[in-house]
Every structure is written in C-alpha cells, then in structure tokens.
N, C-alpha and C positions, 0 to 999 in steps of 0.2 A: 696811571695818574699823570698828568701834564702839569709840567710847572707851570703855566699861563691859563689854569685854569681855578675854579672858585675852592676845587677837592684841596686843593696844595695850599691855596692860601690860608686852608682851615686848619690841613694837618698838618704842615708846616709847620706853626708856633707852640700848637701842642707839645711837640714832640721837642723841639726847643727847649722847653718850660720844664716837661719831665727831665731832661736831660740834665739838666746846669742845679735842678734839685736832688739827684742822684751824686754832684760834685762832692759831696761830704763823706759821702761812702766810699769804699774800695771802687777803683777803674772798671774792674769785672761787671757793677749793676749796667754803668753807662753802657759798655758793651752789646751785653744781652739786650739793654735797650734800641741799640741800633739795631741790631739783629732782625727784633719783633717789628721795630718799626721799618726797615729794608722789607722785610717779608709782606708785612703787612702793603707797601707801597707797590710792589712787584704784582700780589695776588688782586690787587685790585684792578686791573687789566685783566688777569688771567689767572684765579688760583690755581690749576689744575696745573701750569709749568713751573712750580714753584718747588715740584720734586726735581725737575732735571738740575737747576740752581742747589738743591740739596744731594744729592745722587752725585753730580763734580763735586762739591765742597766734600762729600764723603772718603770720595775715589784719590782725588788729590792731595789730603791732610794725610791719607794710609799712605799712600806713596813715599809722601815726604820723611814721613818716620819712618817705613823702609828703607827709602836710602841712608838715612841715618844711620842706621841699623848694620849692615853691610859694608864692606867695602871689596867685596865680588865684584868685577868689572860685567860679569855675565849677567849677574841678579840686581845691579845697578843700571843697566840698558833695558833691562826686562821692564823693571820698576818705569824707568822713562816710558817706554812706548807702551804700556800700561796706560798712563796717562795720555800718552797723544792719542792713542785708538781712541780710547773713551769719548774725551772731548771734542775730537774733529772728526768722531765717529756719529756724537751727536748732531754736531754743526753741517757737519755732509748731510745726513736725513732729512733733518726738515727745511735745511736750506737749498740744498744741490739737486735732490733724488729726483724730481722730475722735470729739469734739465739734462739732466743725463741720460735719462729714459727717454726723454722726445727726440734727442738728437743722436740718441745710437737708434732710433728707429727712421730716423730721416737719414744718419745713414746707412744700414741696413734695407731702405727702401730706393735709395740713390744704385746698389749697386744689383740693383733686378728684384731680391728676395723680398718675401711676404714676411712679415712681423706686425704681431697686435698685441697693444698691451694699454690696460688705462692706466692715466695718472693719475695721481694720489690726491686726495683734497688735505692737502698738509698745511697744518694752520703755521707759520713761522712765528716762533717765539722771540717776544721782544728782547730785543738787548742780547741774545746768544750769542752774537759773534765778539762784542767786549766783553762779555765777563768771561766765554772763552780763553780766549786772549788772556788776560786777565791774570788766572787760574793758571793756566798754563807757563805763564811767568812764573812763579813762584814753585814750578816743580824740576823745572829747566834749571833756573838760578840752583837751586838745592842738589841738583846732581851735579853741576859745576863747580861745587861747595863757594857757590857764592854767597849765597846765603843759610845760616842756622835754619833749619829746619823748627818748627814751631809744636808744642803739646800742649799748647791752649788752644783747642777746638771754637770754643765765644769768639774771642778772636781773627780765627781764619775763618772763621763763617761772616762775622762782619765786615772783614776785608773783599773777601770775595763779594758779598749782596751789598757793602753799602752803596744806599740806595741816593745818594746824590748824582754818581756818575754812575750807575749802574746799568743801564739802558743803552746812553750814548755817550760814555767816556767823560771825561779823558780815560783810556786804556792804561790803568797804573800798576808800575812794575810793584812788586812784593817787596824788592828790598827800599822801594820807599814808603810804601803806604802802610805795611802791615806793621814794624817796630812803632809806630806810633799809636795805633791799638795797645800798644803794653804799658806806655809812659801816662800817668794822673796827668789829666787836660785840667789846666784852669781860667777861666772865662777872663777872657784880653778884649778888654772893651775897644782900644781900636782897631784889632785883627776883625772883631765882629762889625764894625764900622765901616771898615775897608771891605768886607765882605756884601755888606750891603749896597755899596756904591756899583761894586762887580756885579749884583743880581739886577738892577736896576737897570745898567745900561745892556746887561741880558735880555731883559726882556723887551726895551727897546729893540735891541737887532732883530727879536724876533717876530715882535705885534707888529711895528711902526714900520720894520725896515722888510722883514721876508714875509710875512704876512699880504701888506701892499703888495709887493713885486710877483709874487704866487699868484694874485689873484689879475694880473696883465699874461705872465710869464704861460700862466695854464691857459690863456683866451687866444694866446698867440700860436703856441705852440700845437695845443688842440685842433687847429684850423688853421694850421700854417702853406697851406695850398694855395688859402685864399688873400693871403698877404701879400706883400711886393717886398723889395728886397729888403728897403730902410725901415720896414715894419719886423723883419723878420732876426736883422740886429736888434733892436730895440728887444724883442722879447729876448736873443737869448742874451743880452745881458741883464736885462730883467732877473733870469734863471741866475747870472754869474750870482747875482748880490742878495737874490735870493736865498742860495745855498749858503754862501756863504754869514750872512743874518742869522739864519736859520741854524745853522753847526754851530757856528762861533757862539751865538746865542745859548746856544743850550750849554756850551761852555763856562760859558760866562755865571751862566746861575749858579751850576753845577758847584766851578770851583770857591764861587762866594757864600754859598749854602754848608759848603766841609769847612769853609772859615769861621761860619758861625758857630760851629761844632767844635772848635781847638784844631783841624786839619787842615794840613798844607798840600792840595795836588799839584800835579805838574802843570805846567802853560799846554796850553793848546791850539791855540794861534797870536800867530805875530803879527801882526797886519802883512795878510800877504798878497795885499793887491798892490802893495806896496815894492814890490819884489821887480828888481832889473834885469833877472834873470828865471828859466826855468827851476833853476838848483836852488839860488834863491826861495824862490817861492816855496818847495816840498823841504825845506827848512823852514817855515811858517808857516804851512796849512798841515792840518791834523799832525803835528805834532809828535803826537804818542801812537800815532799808527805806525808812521815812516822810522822811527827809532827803534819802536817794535820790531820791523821788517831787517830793519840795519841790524840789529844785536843778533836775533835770532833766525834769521835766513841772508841774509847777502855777506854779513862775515862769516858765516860755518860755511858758506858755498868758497869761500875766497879770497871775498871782500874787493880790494885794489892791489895783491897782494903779489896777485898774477898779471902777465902782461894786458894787453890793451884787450885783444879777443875775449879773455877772462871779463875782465870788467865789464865790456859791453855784454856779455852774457849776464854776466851776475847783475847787472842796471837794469836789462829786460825782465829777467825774473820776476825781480820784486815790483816792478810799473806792473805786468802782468799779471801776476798775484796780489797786489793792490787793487787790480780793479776788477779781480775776479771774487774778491773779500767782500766786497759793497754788492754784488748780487748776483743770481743768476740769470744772467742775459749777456749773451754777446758786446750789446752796446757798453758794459762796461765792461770787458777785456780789450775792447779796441781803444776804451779812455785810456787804459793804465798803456797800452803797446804806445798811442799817439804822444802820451808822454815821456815816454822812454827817447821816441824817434825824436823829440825837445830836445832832451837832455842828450845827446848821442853827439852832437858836434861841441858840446861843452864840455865833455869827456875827454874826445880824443883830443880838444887842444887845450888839455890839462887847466881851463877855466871856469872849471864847476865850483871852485871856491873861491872866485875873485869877489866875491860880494856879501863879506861876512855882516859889515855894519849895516845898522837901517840905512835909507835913504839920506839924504838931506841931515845927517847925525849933527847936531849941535844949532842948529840953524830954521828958521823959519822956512824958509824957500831953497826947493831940491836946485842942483847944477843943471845946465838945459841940458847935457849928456843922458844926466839920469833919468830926466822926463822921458825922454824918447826910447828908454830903453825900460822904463816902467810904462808907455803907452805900448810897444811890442811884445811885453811881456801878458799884459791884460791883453791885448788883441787873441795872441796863440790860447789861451786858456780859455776865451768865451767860444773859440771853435770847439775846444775841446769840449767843452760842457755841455755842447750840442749832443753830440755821442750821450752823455750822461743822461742827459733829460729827455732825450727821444725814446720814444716804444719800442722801434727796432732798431735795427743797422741801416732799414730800404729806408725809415722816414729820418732818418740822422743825413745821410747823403742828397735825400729830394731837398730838406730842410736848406741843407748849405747851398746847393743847387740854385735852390730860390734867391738865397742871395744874389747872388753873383749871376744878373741880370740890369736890364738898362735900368729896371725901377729901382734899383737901390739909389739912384741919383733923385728920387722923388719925395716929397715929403710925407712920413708916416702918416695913414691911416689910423691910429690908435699913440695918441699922445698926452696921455694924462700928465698934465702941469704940477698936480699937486705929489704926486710920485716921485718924480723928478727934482722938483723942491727938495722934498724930507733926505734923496739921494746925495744932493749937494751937500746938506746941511750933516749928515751923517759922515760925506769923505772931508768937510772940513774939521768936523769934531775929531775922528781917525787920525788924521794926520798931523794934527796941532801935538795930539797927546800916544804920539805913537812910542815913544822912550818910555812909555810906561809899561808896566802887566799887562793896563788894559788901558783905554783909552781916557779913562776917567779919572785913575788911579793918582796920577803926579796934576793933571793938567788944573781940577779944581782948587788945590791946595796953595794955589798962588793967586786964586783971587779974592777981592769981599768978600765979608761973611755974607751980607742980603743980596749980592752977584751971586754967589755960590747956591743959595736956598732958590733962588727965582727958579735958576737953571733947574735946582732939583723939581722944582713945582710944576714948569715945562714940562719936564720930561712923565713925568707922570701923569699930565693932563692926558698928554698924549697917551699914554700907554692907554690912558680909562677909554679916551676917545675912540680907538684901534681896533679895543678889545673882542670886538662883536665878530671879526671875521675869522675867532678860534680855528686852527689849526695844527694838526699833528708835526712833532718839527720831523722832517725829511729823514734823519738816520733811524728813527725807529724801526724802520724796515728793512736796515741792514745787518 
C-alpha cells in the first residue's frame, strides 16, 4: 500500500478513528490494533511474506527471553547468532542469492572451468532489509544488557510490523521505539497537527518534487547515449533530488503518520544537500541507516579507537556495506567505496567533524565560504548517484564519459521550465526552514493565519495537480 495512493487515504483514517476509540481501554487493545492494521498493510502487497515478518518477530522475542534467561557467555552468543543467521539468513536469500550465484559462475567461467546453474525467480520482499535491521536491534541491545528484554509479544510484534515505517524506515532502534508501545498514548492535538504538517510536505517531496524529476531523470538516463553532456548533468541531478524527494518523502509521512498515533521516530534527514562536507552530509541523509552502521558494525570493528590504518579500514567497511545494503548490484558497492574515497582526506586530516552546525545557522544567507563548499559537496554526490541510478558499472562510467565532452558547453536538449521552477521553489522553502525537524515545522508558525492557509492550499493544489504520475517511492526495493 503506498502512501500517495487512494488505498492509504482510505485506510489511513480508519484506523486512526479505531485507534483514539480504543483510548478508554487498556494500551494492549490499541496495540493489537496496530498489529492487525501493520499486518493488514504489509499483506496487501503481498500476504504470502507476511510469515517471514511473523517467523523474525517469533525467532527474535524467543531469543530476547533467552538471553534473559541465562547468563552463560556460550548460550548467550549462541542466543545472538541465532538471531543473526536467521535474519541475514533471510535477507541473504531473497536479496543476495542470485548475485552470488551469477558471479561465482562468471568467475568460475573467468578462470577456464564449465559451471551451469539457473537463477532463482526470487520475488524480493518489500521492506526486508528495515524491519531486518530493525529486529535485529533489539536482540543485539538485549545481549548488551542494553536493553530489558520484553514478555509482551502485542508489543514486539507492533514494534517490529509498525506499519508507518515499516517498509522504508526510519530504521528504529528498540530502545526507542518499543518502551513506548508499553506507556497509555493520549491524543495531543498539536503533536497530531504537527504530524500533519510533516505528512503534507511528504508528499509534496514526493508527488511534486521526485515524481517530476523521475519522470526527466528516467528519459535521460534511459537514453543517455543520445544526450550531450549538459543534458546528461541535468538528469543526473534530476536523479539527485529525485531520490532524495523521494526517501526524505517517505520520511516525512512516515514520521508524521506515528505522530498521529502518540509516536515519536527518529529524524531521518537533515537537509543534506545542505552539507559542506562529505561527513557532513552521511550526518544527514538516512540517518537511521549510518547510525545503525556506527553502533553496530564500525564501533565493534574499532571504531576511531585505533590508529589512522584502523579507521580508514573500518570507514570502508561501512561505505561498502552501506552500499551493498541498498541492493545487489555492483553499481552500488562502488556508491558506498566512492564515498568512502570522499570521506578518506577528511579523515586523515582529522576534519570529518568540522561542520557540526547547519549551514548559514541563525541567518538568512549562508557565508560565501559555505556556498562553495556546499556547491562541491552537491557536485561530488551527483557523480556519485550516477553509479546509483545506473543499470551497470559499463553504463555508470559511458554516462560520466558522456559528460565530460565538448557538448557539455551546449545547451540542454531536454529543459523543462516547469521542473526547474517547482526545484527552486522547494530549495527556497528547504533552506528558509532548515532549523527545523522538517522544513515546515518552525518556518509557518511565524506567519499569518490567511498567509499560512493559502500556503497550505498551494501546496495541496499541487499535490492533487501531480498526483496522476503515481509512483512507487525508490527504497521499496531495497
């Protein structure tokens, strides 16, 4: 079920309505209530994956009370990788297996010998790799006795399936998400307010802002042979703001949808086009992935703990296993490595944290320092994104190639005004209300009440206007 679609606007308020009429009762009905309604939203893509979601939530609640249970260092490691087979035993199958298989048999075939074997027609299930994740946080924490282990089942099974960030995050740790399952929610009329405001310019990022740009980015990219060079920037940053609309977007609703609900998720982007720096930026895009990666693989490898060798190891790791997370294909292990080779001179001269505060903090207009070093910072990421959005590695490299030719001094081939428009008009709204959660959050509350509505009627004109070029947002298939 897509948020930007007629299914969600219908079950949406439903399930709202049951929910806040359940308020009277014990926490436990609301619970169950998410539960059926996660379930229910899950199986409507796909009932039939709706055991693996129930089969982790089984594997991982037994575990937690195991280690509870124990404190054997032998039957508490057991307990742990228990849990990690399981879950990245799932996530390897339907995500990795033929990957693996095609390129042990290319190489295998590279070094003379005969091998034959077919690939699998493995359907990928949506959202596996966050509620993975997810899941998996909360068995980690509990062997670290970081977190109580939980024997309310209602509970971890809403945590695990709720269905607002279920699919595509934010990827939330256990020791935030789940103690709030336990505590009576009571309806805050302007947390649900506020939440609304966040779902609203959600779906703008993703009708108005990535929807547009998907539909230049894929005409570009598709037939980027036949493009010159200043055509072939134009789409991949097309793809930049694409993706980005598109992720942030689904954010956006996500976390304004658990507000409606009495729930607090984490942020999941900062405005990170906004960023002066590499380190910068993976401090503001996805958020809950790269913290993820921090807590649970680059500090058990290390961290910064060890000298500089150390660190640049353990910085490749996670760039590499970052971009081997988002799919099986080449083109994204060489995203996550090209970003590493980013960050790699901001390491070694120890200024990967020089740029904690936003941009321009307190101020209308950034310093010119900062401009030029948020234009280099966007410039290096729309290369990168190339790698991302390309089919292979051959058409990531001809793509760039194309660039960097005499036609990039020419003027585009493919220049929609009205695109461009909506682009401006979205990096001045970003940047106005960038001190905020979210861009809307602080920025409308200091104007008119009939300034403030118009804006709201704008923007929804727009959404209705948009609406017709429905598409799937981009992480569902990671």
């Amino acid at each position: 079920m897509l948020f930007n679609s007629l299914d969600f606007a219908i079950f949406l308020p439903i399930v709202f309505a049951l929910y806040w009429l359940l308020d009277r009762f014990n926490v436990r009905y609301q619970n169950v209530l998410i539960v059926a309604a996660s379930y229910f939203f899950y199986g409507w893509w796909d009932w039939r994956f709706l055991s693996l979601i129930l089969f982790s939530t089984i594997v991982d609640y037994t575990v937690g009370n195991g280690l509870k249970n124990t404190e054997d260092n032998l039957k508490r490691k057991m307990l742990l990788w228990t849990s990690i087979v399981v879950n990245l035993g799932f996530l390897g199958f339907f995500k990795y297996y033929n990957f693996f298989l095609d390129n042990f048999i290319e190489a295998f075939s590279f070094f003379g010998g005969e091998f034959s074997s077919q690939s699998l027609k493995i359907i990928l299930p949506v959202g596996i790799s966050f509620y993975t994740f997810q899941t998996l946080s909360y068995t980690i924490d509990v062997y670290k006795k970081n977190l109580e282990p939980t024997k309310d089942f209602i509970s971890f099974s809403a945590f695990v399936s709720f269905f607002p960030q279920l699919v595509a995050g934010p990827i939330e740790r256990a020791t935030n998400l789940l103690p709030q399952f336990y505590d009576k929610r009571k309806f805050d009329y302007s947390k649900a307010v506020d939440g609304l405001r966040q779902i609203l310019w959600g779906l703008f990022k993703k009708v108005v802002i990535a929807d547009n740009c998907a539909e230049y980015a894929n005409m570009i990219f598709n037939n980027s042979a036949e493009h010159s060079g200043s055509t072939l920037v134009l789409g991949a940053v097309f793809f930049t703001f694409q993706i980005y609309g598109d992720f942030s977007g689904y954010s956006d609703i996500a976390i304004g949808v658990s507000r409606l609900f009495g729930f607090d998720l984490m942020k999941n982007f900062a405005f990170p086009y906004f960023s002066r720096d590499i380190a910068e930026f993976w401090r503001r895009w996805h958020i809950s992935l790269s913290t993820w990666f921090r807590d649970y693989l680059y500090i058990p490898l290390g961290g910064s703990r060890g000298g500089k060798w150390m660190q640049v190891r353990n910085t490749f790791a996670i760039f590499i296993v970052s971009g081997f997370w988002h799919g099986a294909n080449w083109t994204f292990i060489v995203w996550g490595a090209l970003n590493a080779i980013y960050f790699l001179p901001l390491l070694l001269l120890n200024k990967n944290r020089s740029n904690l505060d936003i941009a321009g903090k307190g101020g209308l207009f950034p310093k010119a320092r900062e401009v030029f070093e948020m234009m280099g910072t966007f410039g290096l990421t729309v290369i990168a994104w190339i790698f991302f959005r390309a089919d292979s590695l051959g058409h990531a490299f001809s793509y760039i190639q194309g660039i960097f030719t005499e036609s990039l001094f020419r003027m585009p081939t493919i220049l929609p005004k009205l695109v461009l428009a909506l682009l401006a008009f979205f990096l001045v709204i970003e940047w106005v209300g960038r001190e905020g959660e979210f861009a809307l959050n602080q920025l409308l509350l200091k104007w008119n009440r009939m300034i403030r509505w118009s804006f709201y009627l704008i923007i929804v004109a727009m959404i209705v206007l948009f609406s017709g070029k429905q598409q799937e947002f981009i992480y569902f298939q990671f």
